[in-house]
FIDREN-177905 format. One record per residue: residue in three letters; x, y, z of N, C-alpha, C in turn. Coordinates in pm, whole numbers, m for minus. Example, Ala and Ser with C-alpha at 12.3 -4.5 7.8 and 13.67 -1.06 7.14 Angstrom:
BEGIN
+--------+--------+--------+--------+--------+--------+--------+--------+--------+--------+
: residu :    nc1 :    nc2 :    nc3 :   cac1 :   cac2 :   cac3 :    cc1 :    cc2 :    cc3 :
+--------+--------+--------+--------+--------+--------+--------+--------+--------+--------+
:    ALA :   1319 :   m569 :    780 :   1230 :   m450 :    780 :   1320 :   m330 :    780 :
:    SER :   1285 :   m225 :    708 :   1367 :   m106 :    714 :   1290 :      3 :    787 :
+--------+--------+--------+--------+--------+--------+--------+--------+--------+--------+
//
This chain:
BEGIN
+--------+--------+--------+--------+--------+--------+--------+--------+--------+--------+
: residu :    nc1 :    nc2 :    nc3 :   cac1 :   cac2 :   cac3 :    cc1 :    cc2 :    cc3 :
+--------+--------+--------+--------+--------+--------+--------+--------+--------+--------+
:    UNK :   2212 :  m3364 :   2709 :   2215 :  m3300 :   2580 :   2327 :  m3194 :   2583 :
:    UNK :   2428 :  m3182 :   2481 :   2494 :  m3124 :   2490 :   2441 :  m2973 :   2465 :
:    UNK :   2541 :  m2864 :   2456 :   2520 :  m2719 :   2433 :   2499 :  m2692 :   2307 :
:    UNK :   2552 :  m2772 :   2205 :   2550 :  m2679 :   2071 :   2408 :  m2798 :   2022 :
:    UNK :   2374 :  m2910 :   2049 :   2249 :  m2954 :   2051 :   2131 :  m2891 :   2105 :
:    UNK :   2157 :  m2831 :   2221 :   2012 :  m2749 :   2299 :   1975 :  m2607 :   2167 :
:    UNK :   2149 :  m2580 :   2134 :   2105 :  m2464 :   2061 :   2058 :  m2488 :   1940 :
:    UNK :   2076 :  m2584 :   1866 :   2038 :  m2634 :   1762 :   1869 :  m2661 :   1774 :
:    UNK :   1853 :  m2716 :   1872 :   1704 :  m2711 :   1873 :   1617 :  m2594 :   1923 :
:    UNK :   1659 :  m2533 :   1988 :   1599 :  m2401 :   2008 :   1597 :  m2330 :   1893 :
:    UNK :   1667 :  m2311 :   1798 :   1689 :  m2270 :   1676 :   1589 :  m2362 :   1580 :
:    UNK :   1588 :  m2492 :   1515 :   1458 :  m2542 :   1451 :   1339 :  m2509 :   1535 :
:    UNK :   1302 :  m2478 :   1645 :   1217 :  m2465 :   1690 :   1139 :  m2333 :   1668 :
:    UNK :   1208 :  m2243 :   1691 :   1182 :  m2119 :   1627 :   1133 :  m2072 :   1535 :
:    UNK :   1242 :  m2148 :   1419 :   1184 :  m2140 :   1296 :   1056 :  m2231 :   1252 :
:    UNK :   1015 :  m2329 :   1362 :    926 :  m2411 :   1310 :    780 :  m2290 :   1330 :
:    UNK :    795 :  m2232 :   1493 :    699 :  m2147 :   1549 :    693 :  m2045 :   1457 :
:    UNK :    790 :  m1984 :   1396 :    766 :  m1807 :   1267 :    758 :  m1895 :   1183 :
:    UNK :    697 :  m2016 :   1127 :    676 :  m2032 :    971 :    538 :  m2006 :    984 :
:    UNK :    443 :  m2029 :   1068 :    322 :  m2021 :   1065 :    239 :  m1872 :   1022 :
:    UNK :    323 :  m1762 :   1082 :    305 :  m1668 :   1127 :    351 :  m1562 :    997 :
:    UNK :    446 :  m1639 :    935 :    476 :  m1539 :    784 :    331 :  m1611 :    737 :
:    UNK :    347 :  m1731 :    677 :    250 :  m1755 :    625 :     96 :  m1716 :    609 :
:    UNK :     68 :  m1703 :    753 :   m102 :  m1648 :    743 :    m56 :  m1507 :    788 :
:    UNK :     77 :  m1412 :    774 :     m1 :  m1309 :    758 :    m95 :  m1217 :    684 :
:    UNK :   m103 :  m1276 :    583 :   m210 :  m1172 :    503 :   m354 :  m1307 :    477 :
:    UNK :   m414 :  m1275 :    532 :   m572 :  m1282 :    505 :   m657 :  m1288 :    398 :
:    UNK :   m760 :  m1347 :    317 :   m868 :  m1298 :    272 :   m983 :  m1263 :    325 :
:    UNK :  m1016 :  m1152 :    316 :  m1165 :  m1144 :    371 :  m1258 :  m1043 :    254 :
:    UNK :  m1389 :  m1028 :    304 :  m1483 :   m999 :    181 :  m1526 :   m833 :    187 :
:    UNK :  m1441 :   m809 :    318 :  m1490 :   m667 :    299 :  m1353 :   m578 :    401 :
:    UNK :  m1323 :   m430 :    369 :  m1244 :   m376 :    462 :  m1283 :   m236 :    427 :
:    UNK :  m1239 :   m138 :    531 :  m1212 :     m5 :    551 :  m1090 :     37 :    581 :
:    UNK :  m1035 :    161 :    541 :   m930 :    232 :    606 :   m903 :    344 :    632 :
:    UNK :   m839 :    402 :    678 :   m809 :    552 :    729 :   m687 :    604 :    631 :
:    UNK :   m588 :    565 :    523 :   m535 :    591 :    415 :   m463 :    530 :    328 :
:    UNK :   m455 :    597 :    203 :   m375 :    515 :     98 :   m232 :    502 :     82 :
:    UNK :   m198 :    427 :     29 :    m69 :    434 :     27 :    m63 :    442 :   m133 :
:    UNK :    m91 :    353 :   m211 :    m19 :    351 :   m365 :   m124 :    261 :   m431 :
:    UNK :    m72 :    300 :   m593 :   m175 :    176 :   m648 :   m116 :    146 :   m776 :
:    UNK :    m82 :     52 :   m759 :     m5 :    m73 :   m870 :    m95 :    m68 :  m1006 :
:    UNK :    m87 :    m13 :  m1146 :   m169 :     m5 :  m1214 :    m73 :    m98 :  m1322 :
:    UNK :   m132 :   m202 :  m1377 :    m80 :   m288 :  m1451 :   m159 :   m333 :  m1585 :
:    UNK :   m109 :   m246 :  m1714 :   m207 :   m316 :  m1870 :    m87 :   m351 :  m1941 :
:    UNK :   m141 :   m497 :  m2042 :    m58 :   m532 :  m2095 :    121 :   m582 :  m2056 :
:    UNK :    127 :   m576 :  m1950 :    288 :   m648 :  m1816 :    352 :   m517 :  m1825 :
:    UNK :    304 :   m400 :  m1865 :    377 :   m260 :  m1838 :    277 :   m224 :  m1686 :
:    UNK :    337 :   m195 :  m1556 :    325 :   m165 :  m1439 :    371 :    m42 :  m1419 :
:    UNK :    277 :     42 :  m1355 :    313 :    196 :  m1300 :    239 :    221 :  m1200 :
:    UNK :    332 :    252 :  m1114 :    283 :    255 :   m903 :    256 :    436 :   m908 :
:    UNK :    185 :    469 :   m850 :    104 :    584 :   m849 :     93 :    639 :   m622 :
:    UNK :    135 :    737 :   m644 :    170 :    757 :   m510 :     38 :    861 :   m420 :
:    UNK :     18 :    936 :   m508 :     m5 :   1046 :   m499 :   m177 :   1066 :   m539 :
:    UNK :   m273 :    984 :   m460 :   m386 :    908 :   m534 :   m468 :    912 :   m420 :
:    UNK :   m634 :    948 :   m462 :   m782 :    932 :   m397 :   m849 :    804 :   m431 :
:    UNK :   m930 :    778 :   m352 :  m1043 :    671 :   m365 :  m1197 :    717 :   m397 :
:    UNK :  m1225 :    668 :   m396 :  m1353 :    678 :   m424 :  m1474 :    672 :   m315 :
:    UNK :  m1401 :    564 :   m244 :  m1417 :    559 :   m100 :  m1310 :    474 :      4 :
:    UNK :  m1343 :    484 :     92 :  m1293 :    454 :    220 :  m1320 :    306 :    285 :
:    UNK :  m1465 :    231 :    207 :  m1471 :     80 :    236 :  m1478 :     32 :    125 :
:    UNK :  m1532 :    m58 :    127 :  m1533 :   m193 :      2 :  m1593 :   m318 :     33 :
:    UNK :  m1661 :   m348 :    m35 :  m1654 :   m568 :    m40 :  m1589 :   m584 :   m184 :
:    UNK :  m1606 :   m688 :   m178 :  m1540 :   m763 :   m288 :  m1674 :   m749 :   m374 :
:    UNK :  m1635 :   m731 :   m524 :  m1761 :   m716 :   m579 :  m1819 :   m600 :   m599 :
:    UNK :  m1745 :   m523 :   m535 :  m1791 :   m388 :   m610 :  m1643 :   m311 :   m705 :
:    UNK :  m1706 :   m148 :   m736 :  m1596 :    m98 :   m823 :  m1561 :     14 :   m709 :
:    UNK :  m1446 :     13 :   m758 :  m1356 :    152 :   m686 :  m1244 :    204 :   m813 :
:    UNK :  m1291 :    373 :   m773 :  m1238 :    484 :   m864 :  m1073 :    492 :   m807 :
:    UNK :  m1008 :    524 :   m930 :   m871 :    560 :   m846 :   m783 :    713 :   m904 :
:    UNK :   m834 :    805 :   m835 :   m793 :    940 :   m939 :   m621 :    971 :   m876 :
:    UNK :   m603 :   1035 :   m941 :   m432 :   1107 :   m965 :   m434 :   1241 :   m950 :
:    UNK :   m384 :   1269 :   m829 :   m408 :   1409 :   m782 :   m305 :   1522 :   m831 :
:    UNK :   m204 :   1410 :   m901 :    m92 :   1558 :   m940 :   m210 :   1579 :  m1082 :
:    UNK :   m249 :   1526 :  m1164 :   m331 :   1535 :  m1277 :   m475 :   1568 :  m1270 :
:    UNK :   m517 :   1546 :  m1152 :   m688 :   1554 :  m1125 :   m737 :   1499 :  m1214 :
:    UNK :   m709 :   1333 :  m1298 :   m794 :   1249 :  m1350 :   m801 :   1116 :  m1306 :
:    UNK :   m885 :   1071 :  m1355 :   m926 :    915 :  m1265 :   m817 :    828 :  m1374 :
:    UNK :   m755 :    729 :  m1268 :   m625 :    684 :  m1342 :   m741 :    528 :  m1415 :
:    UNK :   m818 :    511 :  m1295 :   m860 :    363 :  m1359 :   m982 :    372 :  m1249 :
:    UNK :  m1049 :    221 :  m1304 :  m1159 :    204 :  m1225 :  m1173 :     54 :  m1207 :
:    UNK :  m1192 :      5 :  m1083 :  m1170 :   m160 :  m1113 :  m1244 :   m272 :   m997 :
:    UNK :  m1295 :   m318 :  m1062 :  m1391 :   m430 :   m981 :  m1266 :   m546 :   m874 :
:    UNK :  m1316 :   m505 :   m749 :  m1266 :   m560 :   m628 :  m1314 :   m700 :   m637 :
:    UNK :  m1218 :   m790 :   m684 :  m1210 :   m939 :   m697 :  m1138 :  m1004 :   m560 :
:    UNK :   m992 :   m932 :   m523 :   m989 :   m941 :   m382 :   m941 :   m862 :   m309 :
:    UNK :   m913 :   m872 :   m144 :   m897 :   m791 :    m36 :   m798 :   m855 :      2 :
:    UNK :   m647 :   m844 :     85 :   m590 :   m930 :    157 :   m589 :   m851 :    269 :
:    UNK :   m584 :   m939 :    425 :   m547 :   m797 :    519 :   m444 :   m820 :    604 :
:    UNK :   m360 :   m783 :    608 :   m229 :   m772 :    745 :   m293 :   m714 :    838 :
:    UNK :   m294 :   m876 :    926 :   m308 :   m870 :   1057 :   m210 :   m784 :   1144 :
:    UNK :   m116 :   m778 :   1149 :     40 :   m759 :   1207 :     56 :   m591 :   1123 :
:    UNK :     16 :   m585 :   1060 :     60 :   m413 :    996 :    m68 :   m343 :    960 :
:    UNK :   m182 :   m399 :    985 :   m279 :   m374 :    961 :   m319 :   m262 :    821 :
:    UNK :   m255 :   m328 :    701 :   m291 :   m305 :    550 :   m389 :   m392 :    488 :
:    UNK :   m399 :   m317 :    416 :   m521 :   m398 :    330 :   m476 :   m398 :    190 :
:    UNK :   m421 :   m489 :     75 :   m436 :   m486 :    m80 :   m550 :   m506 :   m143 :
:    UNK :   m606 :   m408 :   m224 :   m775 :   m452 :   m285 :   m681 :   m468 :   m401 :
:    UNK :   m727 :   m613 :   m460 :   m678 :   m621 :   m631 :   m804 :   m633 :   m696 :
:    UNK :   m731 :   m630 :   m837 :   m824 :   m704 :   m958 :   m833 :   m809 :   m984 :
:    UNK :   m775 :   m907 :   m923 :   m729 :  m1046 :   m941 :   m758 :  m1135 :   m847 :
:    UNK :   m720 :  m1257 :   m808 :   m694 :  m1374 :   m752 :   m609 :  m1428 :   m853 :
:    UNK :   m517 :  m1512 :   m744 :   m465 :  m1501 :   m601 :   m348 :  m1358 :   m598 :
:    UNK :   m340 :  m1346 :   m686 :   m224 :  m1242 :   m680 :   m235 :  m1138 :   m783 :
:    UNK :   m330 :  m1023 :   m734 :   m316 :   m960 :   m858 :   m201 :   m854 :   m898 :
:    UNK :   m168 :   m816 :  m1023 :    m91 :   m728 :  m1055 :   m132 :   m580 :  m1016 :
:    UNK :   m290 :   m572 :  m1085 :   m289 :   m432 :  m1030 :   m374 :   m447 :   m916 :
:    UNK :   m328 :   m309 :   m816 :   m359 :   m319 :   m682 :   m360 :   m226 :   m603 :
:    UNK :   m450 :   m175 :   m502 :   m428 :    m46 :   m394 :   m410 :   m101 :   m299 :
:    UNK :   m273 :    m19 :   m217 :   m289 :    m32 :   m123 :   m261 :     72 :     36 :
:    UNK :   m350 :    m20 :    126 :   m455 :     85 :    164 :   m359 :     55 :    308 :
:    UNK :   m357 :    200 :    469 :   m297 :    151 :    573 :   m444 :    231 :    687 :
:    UNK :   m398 :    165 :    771 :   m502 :    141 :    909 :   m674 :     74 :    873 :
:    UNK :   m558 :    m39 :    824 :   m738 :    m87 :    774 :   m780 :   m216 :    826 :
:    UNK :   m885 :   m216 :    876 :   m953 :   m314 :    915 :  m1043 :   m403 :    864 :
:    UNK :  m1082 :   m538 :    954 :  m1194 :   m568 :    824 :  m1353 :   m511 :    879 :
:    UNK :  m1427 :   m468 :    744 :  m1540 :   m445 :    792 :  m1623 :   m512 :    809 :
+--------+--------+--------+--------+--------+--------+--------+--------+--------+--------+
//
C-alpha cells in the first residue's frame, strides 16, 4: 500500500470513529441536577431573548415538572415552563431543560450537571 493510500485511510477512518461520538453527544434522559446556570433562551411568537443573569427555582428536575426562571438584574420571574425535555453532555457535562421536543426554542441551560 502506498503512503498517500495508508494516509487516506487513516484519515476515513477517523472520521468514521468521531462520527459516532458527535452524534450521541447529547443524551435524553428523564431527570438531571446541577451545580449552575448558564442562560436561558426565552422564545414567544419566533422573537428569542437569551437571559444571562438568571435563578432557578431549583437545582433538579424530571421531565414533567415546572421550573421558575427569575431575572436578577430585575428581580422578576422571566417565565415559568413545563420540562418536556432534558438533553445531557456527556463530554461537557451540560444539561438543556426545554419546552419542547426534539428541539426546543426556549431553553436553560444548565453546567456541572449530571443525570439524576
Amino acid at each position: 500500500m502506498s503512503g498517500s493510500m495508508k494516509t487516506s485511510f487513516k484519515l476515513i477512518a477517523l472520521i468514521l470513529l468521531a462520527l459516532p461520538s458527535i452524534a450521541f453527544a447529547q443524551v435524553d434522559v428523564s431527570s438531571a441536577k446541577w451545580n449552575n446556570v448558564s442562560s436561558f433562551q426565552y422564545c414567544v411568537s419566533g422573537k428569542c431573548e437569551t437571559f444571562k443573569k438568571i435563578e432557578l427555582s431549583t437545582n433538579a428536575i424530571k421531565v414533567g415538572e415546572d421550573i421558575s426562571i427569575m431575572n436578577l438584574n430585575t428581580e422578576t420571574e422571566i417565565a415559568k415552563i413545563l420540562v418536556k425535555s432534558i438533553k445531557y453532555g456527556r463530554q461537557v457535562k451540560m444539561c438543556w431543560i426545554g419546552d419542547g421536543k426534539p428541539m426546543p426554542t426556549t431553553y436553560i441551560t444548565v453546567g456541572g450537571c449530571s443525570k439524576n
